[in-house]
N, C-alpha and C positions, 0 to 999 in steps of 0.2 A: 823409625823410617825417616831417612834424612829427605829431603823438599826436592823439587824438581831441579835442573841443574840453575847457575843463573851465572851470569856474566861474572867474573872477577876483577877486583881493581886491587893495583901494587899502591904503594907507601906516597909515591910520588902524585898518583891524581888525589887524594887526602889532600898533601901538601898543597897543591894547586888552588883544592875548591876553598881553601883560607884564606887567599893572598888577590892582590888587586892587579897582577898578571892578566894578561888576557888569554893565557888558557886557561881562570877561573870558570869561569861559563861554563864551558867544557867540562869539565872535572865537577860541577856542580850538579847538570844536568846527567851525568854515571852516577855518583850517590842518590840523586833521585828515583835514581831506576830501581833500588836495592838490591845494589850487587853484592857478593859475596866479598867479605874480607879475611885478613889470617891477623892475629896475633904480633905476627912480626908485623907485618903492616902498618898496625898499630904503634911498636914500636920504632919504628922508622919513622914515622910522622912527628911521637914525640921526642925524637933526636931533635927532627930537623925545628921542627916550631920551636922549640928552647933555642937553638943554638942558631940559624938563622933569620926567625921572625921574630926572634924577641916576646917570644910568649911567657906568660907567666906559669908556674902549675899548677894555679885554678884555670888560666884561662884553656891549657891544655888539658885539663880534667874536665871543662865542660866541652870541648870539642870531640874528644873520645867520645863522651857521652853522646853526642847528638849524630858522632859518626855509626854508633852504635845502633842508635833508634831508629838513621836510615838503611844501616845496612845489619841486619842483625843475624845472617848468620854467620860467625865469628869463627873462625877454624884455629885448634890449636895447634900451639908446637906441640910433639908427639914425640915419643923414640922411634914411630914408626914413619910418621912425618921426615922426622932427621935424615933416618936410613932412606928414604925415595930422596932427600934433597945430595947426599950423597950420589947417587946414582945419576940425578940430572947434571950435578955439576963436573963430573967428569966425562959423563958422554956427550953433554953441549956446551960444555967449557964456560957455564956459569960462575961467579962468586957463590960460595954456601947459602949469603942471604940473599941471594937472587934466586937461588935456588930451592931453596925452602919457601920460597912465594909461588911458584912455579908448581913445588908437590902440594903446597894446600890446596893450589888451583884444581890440580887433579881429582886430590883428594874430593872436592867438590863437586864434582862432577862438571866443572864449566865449560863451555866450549870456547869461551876468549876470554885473554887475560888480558888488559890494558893496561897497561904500563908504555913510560916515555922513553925507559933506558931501557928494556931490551930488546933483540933484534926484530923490528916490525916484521911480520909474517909468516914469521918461525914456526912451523906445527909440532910438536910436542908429542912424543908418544903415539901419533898419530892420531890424536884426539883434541889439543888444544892450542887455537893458533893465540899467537901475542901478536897484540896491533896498538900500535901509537893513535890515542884520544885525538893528539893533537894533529893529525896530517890531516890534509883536507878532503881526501877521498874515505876517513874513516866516520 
Protein backbone atom coordinates (compact mmCIF):
# COMPACT_ATOMS: atom_id res chain seq x y z
CA UNK A 1 0.00 0.00 0.00
CA UNK A 2 1.77 3.05 -1.23
CA UNK A 3 1.49 6.31 1.90
CA UNK A 4 -0.75 9.08 1.56
CA UNK A 5 -0.13 11.52 -1.34
CA UNK A 6 2.77 14.16 -0.35
CA UNK A 7 4.07 17.17 -2.04
CA UNK A 8 6.59 16.61 -4.90
CA UNK A 9 9.94 18.44 -5.47
CA UNK A 10 11.92 18.54 -9.07
CA UNK A 11 15.93 18.28 -9.21
CA UNK A 12 16.10 22.00 -8.94
CA UNK A 13 14.86 22.74 -5.23
CA UNK A 14 17.59 19.59 -4.34
CA UNK A 15 19.95 21.86 -6.04
CA UNK A 16 18.93 24.82 -4.16
CA UNK A 17 18.71 23.45 -0.41
CA UNK A 18 22.88 22.86 -1.15
CA UNK A 19 23.91 26.24 -2.26
CA UNK A 20 24.15 29.57 -0.34
CA UNK A 21 21.62 31.21 -2.90
CA UNK A 22 18.80 32.64 -1.09
CA UNK A 23 16.23 30.44 -2.31
CA UNK A 24 18.34 27.86 -0.10
CA UNK A 25 15.87 28.44 2.89
CA UNK A 26 13.18 27.72 0.61
CA UNK A 27 14.28 24.56 -0.80
CA UNK A 28 15.46 23.55 2.72
CA UNK A 29 12.33 24.18 4.47
CA UNK A 30 10.37 21.42 1.08
CA UNK A 31 12.85 18.71 2.11
CA UNK A 32 12.01 19.16 5.59
CA UNK A 33 8.60 18.60 4.82
CA UNK A 34 9.23 15.02 3.26
CA UNK A 35 8.28 15.37 0.12
CA UNK A 36 8.34 12.90 -2.43
CA UNK A 37 11.23 12.52 -4.86
CA UNK A 38 11.89 10.36 -8.30
CA UNK A 39 15.02 9.03 -9.35
CA UNK A 40 15.62 11.36 -12.05
CA UNK A 41 15.61 14.06 -9.56
CA UNK A 42 18.16 12.54 -8.07
CA UNK A 43 19.94 12.30 -10.97
CA UNK A 44 19.59 15.77 -11.95
CA UNK A 45 20.94 17.02 -8.83
CA UNK A 46 23.95 15.02 -9.24
CA UNK A 47 24.64 16.46 -12.77
CA UNK A 48 24.27 19.69 -11.60
CA UNK A 49 26.30 19.43 -8.03
CA UNK A 50 29.26 17.83 -10.05
CA UNK A 51 29.21 20.06 -12.79
CA UNK A 52 28.22 23.41 -11.20
CA UNK A 53 29.08 23.33 -7.49
CA UNK A 54 31.88 21.65 -7.69
CA UNK A 55 30.94 18.76 -5.68
CA UNK A 56 32.95 16.05 -5.09
CA UNK A 57 31.42 12.12 -5.39
CA UNK A 58 31.52 11.64 -1.88
CA UNK A 59 30.41 14.71 -1.27
CA UNK A 60 27.35 14.09 -3.77
CA UNK A 61 27.05 10.49 -2.30
CA UNK A 62 26.50 11.98 1.11
CA UNK A 63 23.90 14.57 -0.01
CA UNK A 64 21.84 11.83 -2.00
CA UNK A 65 22.10 10.14 1.23
CA UNK A 66 20.74 12.70 3.45
CA UNK A 67 18.15 13.77 0.50
CA UNK A 68 17.17 10.41 0.89
CA UNK A 69 16.64 10.18 4.77
CA UNK A 70 14.46 13.28 4.34
CA UNK A 71 12.62 12.50 1.60
CA UNK A 72 12.24 8.80 1.42
CA UNK A 73 9.85 7.83 -0.90
CA UNK A 74 11.94 7.71 -3.90
CA UNK A 75 9.93 7.01 -7.22
CA UNK A 76 11.59 4.98 -10.01
CA UNK A 77 12.19 5.31 -13.58
CA UNK A 78 9.79 2.63 -14.85
CA UNK A 79 8.69 1.47 -18.48
CA UNK A 80 5.62 2.47 -17.26
CA UNK A 81 6.88 5.75 -15.71
CA UNK A 82 8.59 6.35 -19.28
CA UNK A 83 5.41 5.52 -21.34
CA UNK A 84 3.11 8.48 -18.83
CA UNK A 85 6.34 10.75 -19.30
CA UNK A 86 5.73 10.28 -23.06
CA UNK A 87 2.24 11.15 -22.95
CA UNK A 88 3.09 14.44 -20.83
CA UNK A 89 5.49 15.54 -23.06
CA UNK A 90 3.65 15.70 -26.05
CA UNK A 91 0.36 16.97 -24.65
CA UNK A 92 2.20 19.79 -22.52
CA UNK A 93 5.05 20.16 -24.51
CA UNK A 94 7.46 19.14 -21.89
CA UNK A 95 11.25 17.93 -22.37
CA UNK A 96 11.22 13.91 -21.67
CA UNK A 97 13.04 14.75 -18.23
CA UNK A 98 10.62 17.33 -17.33
CA UNK A 99 8.54 15.10 -18.11
CA UNK A 100 9.24 12.08 -16.45
CA UNK A 101 9.22 14.28 -13.18
CA UNK A 102 5.89 15.24 -13.92
CA UNK A 103 4.71 11.12 -14.27
CA UNK A 104 6.51 10.29 -11.06
CA UNK A 105 4.65 13.12 -9.49
CA UNK A 106 1.49 11.41 -10.70
CA UNK A 107 2.63 8.32 -10.23
CA UNK A 108 2.63 9.49 -6.47
CA UNK A 109 -0.31 10.53 -5.91
CA UNK A 110 0.94 14.35 -5.15
CA UNK A 111 -1.16 17.05 -5.52
CA UNK A 112 1.90 19.74 -6.20
CA UNK A 113 4.99 19.47 -7.74
CA UNK A 114 7.50 22.37 -6.95
CA UNK A 115 9.79 22.90 -9.32
CA UNK A 116 11.40 26.49 -10.45
CA UNK A 117 11.49 25.64 -14.26
CA UNK A 118 8.18 24.58 -15.07
CA UNK A 119 5.23 26.51 -15.79
CA UNK A 120 3.88 27.97 -12.26
CA UNK A 121 0.25 26.82 -12.04
CA UNK A 122 -0.13 24.36 -14.55
CA UNK A 123 -2.63 21.47 -13.43
CA UNK A 124 -1.61 18.38 -14.79
CA UNK A 125 -4.18 15.65 -15.61
CA UNK A 126 -6.33 17.60 -13.70
CA UNK A 127 -4.95 16.44 -10.66
CA UNK A 128 -1.41 18.18 -10.16
CA UNK A 129 -0.78 21.70 -10.23
CA UNK A 130 3.30 22.94 -10.42
CA UNK A 131 4.06 25.91 -8.53
CA UNK A 132 7.31 27.82 -8.19
CA UNK A 133 8.91 27.41 -4.12
CA UNK A 134 10.43 30.58 -5.07
CA UNK A 135 7.57 33.25 -5.82
CA UNK A 136 6.37 35.03 -3.00
CA UNK A 137 2.81 34.20 -2.96
CA UNK A 138 3.75 30.25 -2.77
Amino acid sequence: MRPAPADFLDGNVLVYAFTTDPRAEAAQALLARSCAISVQGLNEFANVARRKLGMSWSEIGRAVSSICTLCPLVLPVEVETHADALRIAERYGYAIFDALVVASALLARSDILWSEDMQDGLVIDDRLRIANPFRAEN
